[in-house]
C-alpha positions as CSV (number, residue, x, y, z in Angstrom):
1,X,-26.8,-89.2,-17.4
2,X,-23.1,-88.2,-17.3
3,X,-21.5,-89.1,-13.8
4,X,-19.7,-85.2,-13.5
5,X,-22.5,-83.7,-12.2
6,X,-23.4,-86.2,-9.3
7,X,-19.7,-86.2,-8.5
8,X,-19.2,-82.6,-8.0
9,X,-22.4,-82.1,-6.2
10,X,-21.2,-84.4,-4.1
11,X,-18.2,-83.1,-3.7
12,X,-19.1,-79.6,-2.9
13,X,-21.5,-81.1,0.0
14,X,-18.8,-83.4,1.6
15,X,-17.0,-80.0,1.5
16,X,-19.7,-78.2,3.1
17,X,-19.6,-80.8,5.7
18,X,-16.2,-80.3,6.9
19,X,-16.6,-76.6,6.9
20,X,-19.1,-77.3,9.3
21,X,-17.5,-79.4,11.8
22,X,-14.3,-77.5,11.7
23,X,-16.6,-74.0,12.6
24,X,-18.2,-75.8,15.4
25,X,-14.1,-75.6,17.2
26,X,-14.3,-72.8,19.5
27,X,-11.1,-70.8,20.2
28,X,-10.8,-71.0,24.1
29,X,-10.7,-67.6,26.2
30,X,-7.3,-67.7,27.3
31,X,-3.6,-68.3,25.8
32,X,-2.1,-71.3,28.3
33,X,-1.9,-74.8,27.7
34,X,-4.6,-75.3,30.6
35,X,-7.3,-73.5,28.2
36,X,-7.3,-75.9,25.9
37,X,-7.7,-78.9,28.2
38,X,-11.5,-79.0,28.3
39,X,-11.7,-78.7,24.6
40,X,-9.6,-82.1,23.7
41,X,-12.9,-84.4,24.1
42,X,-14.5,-81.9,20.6
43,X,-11.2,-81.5,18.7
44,X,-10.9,-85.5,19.0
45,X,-14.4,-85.9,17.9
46,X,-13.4,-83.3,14.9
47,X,-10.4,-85.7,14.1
48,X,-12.5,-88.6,13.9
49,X,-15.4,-87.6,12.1
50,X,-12.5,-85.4,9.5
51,X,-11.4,-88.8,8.8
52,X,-14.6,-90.3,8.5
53,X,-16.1,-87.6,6.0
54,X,-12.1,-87.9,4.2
55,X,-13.0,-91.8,3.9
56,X,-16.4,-91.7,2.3
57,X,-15.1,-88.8,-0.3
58,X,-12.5,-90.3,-1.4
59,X,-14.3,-93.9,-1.3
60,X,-16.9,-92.2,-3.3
61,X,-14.7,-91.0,-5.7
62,X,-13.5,-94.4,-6.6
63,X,-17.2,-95.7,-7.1
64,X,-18.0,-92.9,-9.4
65,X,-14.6,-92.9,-11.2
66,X,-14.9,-96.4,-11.8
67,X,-18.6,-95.7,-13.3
68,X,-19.7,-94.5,-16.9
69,X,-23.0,-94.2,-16.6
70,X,-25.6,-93.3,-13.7
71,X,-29.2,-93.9,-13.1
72,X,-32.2,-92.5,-11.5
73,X,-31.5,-95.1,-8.6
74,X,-27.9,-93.9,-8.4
75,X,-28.9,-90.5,-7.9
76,X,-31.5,-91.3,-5.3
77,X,-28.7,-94.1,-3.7
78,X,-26.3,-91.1,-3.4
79,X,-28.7,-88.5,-1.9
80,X,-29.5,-91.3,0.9
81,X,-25.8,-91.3,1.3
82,X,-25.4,-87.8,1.5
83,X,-28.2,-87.3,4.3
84,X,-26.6,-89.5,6.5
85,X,-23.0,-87.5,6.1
86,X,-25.1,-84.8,7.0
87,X,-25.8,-85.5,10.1
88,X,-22.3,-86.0,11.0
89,X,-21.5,-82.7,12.3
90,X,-24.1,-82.7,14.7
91,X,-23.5,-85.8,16.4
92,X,-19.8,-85.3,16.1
93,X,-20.7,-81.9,18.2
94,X,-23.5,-83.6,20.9
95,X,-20.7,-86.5,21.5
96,X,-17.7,-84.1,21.6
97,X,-19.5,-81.8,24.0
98,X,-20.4,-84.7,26.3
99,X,-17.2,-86.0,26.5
100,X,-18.5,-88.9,24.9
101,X,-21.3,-90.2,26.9
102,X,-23.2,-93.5,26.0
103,X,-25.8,-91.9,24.4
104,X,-24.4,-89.4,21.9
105,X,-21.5,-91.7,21.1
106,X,-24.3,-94.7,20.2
107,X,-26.2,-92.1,18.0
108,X,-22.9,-91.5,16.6
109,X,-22.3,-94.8,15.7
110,X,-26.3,-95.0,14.5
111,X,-25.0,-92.0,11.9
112,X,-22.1,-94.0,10.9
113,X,-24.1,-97.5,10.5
114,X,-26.8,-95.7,8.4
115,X,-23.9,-93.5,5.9
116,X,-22.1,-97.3,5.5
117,X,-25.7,-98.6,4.5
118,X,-26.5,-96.0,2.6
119,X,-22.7,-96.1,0.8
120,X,-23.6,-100.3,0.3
121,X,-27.0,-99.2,-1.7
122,X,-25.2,-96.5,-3.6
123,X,-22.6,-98.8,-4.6
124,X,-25.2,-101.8,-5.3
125,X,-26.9,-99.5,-7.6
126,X,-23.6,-98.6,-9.3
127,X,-22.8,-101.5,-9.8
128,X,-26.3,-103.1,-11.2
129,X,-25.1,-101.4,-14.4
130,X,-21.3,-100.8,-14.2
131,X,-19.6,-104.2,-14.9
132,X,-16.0,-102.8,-13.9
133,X,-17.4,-101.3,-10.5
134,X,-19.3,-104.6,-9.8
135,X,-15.4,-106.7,-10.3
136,X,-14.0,-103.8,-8.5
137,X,-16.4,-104.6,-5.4
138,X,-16.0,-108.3,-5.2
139,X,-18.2,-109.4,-2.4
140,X,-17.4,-106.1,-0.2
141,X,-16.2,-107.6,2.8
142,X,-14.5,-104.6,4.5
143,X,-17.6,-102.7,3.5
144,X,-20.0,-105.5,4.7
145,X,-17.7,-106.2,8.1
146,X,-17.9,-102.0,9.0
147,X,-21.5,-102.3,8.7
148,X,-21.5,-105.3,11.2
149,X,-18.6,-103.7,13.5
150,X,-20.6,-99.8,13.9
151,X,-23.5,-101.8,15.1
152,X,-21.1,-103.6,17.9
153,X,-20.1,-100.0,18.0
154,X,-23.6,-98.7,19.2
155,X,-24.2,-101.5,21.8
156,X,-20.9,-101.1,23.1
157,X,-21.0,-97.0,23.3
158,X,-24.5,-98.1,25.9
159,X,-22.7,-100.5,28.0
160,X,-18.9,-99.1,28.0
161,X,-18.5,-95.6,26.1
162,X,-14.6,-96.1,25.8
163,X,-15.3,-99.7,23.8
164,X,-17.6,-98.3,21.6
165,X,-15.1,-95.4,20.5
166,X,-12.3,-97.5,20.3
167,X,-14.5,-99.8,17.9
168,X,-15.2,-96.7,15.9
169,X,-11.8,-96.0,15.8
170,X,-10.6,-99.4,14.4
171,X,-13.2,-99.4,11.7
172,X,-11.6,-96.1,10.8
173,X,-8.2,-97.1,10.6
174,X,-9.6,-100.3,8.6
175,X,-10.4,-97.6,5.7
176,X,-7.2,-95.7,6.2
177,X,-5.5,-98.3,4.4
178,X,-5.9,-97.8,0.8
179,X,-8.8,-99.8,-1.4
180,X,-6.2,-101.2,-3.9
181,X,-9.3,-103.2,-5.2
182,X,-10.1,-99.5,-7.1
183,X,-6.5,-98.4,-7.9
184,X,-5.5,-101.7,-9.7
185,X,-8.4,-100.7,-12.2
186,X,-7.8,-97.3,-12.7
């Protein structure tokens, strides 16, 4: 199977994703600086989570760029991915909306652990018959050491909210810097 059509169905549901966050920002009732002050715990949820969807699409473009052919597991491997992206928005609301609490923000974390699992079995079953992803990966180690640091993340978020976010936060700005192991290849 050709990889364009995986790619752009992925694409429009990363899309979809976003759109959804960014409707759940409600326009406060007044026009002062001072309405806008309850709503920073939800727009800095929003900013997170934008970055966190903008990491896995563009992450996922690499994979599938670096691909030429896809299989049955691929397809299933990128569905399980896109299920946990899903999910996203609503626990990027619940913790937003709770001012992140220990609960929501460990279930957000729980999202995030599951999309990196599910972006380490897409990418295993990529690779299983893409030799220039499977050089391109290496051994994973940023992708492996986010896995381990979102569930440090979730027992953090139980015991000390603030740590836990803060975790989630460095594993995000991990990502921000650019996978050159991709680019080099291209």
């Amino acid at each position: 199977m050709g990889k364009g059509r995986l790619e752009a169905f992925s694409d429009g549901v990363i899309a979809i994703i976003i759109t959804i966050m960014v409707l759940e920002l409600k326009v406060p009732h007044g026009a002062d600086w001072a309405a806008l002050q309850p709503l920073w715990p939800v727009f800095l949820s929003y900013v997170l989570s934008f970055v966190y969807v903008g990491i896995y699409w563009n992450n996922h473009h690499h994979l599938i760029h670096t691909v030429s052919k896809i299989t049955g597991g691929a397809l299933w491997g990128n569905l399980h991915l896109l299920f946990w992206l899903s999910l996203v928005p609503f626990v990027t609301g619940w913790m937003g909306e709770n001012h992140f609490a220990a609960l929501p923000l460990a279930c957000y974390g729980f999202i995030l652990f599951m999309s990196s699992v599910a972006y380490l079995v897409l990418a295993k079953c990529l690779a299983a018959n893409n030799e220039a992803l499977r050089v391109a990966l290496g051994k994973d180690r940023k992708g492996k050491l986010s896995t381990l640091l979102y569930l440090v993340g979730i027992g953090l978020s139980l015991l000390e909210p603030m740590a836990g976010f803060a975790v989630y936060v460095i594993v995000a700005m991990i990502w921000f810097i650019p996978d050159r192991r991709f680019e080099v290849r291209q």
